[in-house]
N, C-alpha and C positions, 0 to 999 in steps of 0.2 A: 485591385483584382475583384472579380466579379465572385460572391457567393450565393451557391445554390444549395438550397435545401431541397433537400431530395428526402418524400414522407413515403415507405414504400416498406410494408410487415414481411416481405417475403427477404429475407437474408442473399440471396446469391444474387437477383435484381437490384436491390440494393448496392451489393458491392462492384457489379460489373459497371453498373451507372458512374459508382463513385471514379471506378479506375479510369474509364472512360475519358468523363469530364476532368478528371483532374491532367490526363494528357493532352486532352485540349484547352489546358489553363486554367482552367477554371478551381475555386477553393468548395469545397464539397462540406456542407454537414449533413448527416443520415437522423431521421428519427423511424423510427417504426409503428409509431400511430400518431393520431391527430394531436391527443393531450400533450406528447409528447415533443412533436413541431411545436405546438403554442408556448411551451416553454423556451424552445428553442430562438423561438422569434421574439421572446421578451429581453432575450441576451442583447447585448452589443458586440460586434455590429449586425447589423439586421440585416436578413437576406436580402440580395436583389430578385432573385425569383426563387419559386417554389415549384417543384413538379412533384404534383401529387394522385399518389393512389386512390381509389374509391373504396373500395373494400379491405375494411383494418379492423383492429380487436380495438377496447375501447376506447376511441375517437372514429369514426368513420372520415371517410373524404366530405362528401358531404355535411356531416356534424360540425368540424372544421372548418369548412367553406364559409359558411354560415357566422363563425365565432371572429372570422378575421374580417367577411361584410358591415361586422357590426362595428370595428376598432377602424377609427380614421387613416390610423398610421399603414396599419398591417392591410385595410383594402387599396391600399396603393401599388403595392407588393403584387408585380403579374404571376399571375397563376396559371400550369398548365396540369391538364387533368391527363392520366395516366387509365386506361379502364380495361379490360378484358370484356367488359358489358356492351352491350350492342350501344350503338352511337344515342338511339332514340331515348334507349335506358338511363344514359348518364346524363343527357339531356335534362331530360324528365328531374332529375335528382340533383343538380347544379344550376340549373336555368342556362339560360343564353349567354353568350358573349364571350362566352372562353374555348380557349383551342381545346382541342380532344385528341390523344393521340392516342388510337387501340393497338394493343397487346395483340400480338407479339408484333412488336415494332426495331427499328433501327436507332445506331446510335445515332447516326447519318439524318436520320429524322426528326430526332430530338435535338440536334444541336442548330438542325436547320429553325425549326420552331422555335426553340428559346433566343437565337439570335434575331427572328423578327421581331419577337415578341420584347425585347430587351433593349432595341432601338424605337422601335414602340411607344414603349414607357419612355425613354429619352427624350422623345422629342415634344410629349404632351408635358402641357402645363405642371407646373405643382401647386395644388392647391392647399393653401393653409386650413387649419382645421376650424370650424364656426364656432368662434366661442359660446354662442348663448345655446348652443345646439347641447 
């Protein structure tokens, strides 16, 4: 089964995502700030994706983002950003290369993106971590 961490400070988002995704199969963990995921992602077993918030008490989305670029394992782990912030804003604060899905959005949209994004990752390589890095 596929796990999603879902990082998301607002409680009723939070749980509609969770109910959501778990009727369409999927095994859900919530955290509600960054420090909080990075815990969560040092568990076993490790999420296969993450849909996260940008704006959290302390950890931010981007704070986060940041902390899981730097770990070999966890920037493996696709990432979708969740924002209310205008597209340019979250941009700006994540850099490139990752889906953006702005608030107020569907589930419908969410499950379409993390399923591309989830075959994605599938299909690319794994690469082992450099040892002398």
């Amino acid at each position: 089964m596929t796990l999603v961490l879902v990082v998301e400070d607002e409680p009723l988002i939070a749980m509609a995502l969770e109910a959501a995704l778990q009727d369409a199969g999927f095994v859900v963990s919530i955290a509600s700030n960054g420090k909080q995921a990075l815990a969560r992602l040092a568990e076993q077993p490790l999420a296969d994706i993450v849909l996260l918030d940008m704006m959290m008490p302390v950890m931010s989305g981007p704070a986060m983002l940041e902390m899981m670029r730097e770990d070999p394992v966890l920037n493996a782990i696709p990432v979708i950003i969740l924002s209310s912030l205008p597209l340019e804003s979250t941009l700006a604060r994540v850099g490139g290369g990752l889906p953006v899905i702005r608030k107020p959005y569907t589930i419908k949209e969410v499950l379409r993106v993390m399923r591309s994004e989830l075959d994605r990752a599938a299909r690319s390589p794994k690469q082992a971590p450099d040892p002398s890095a």
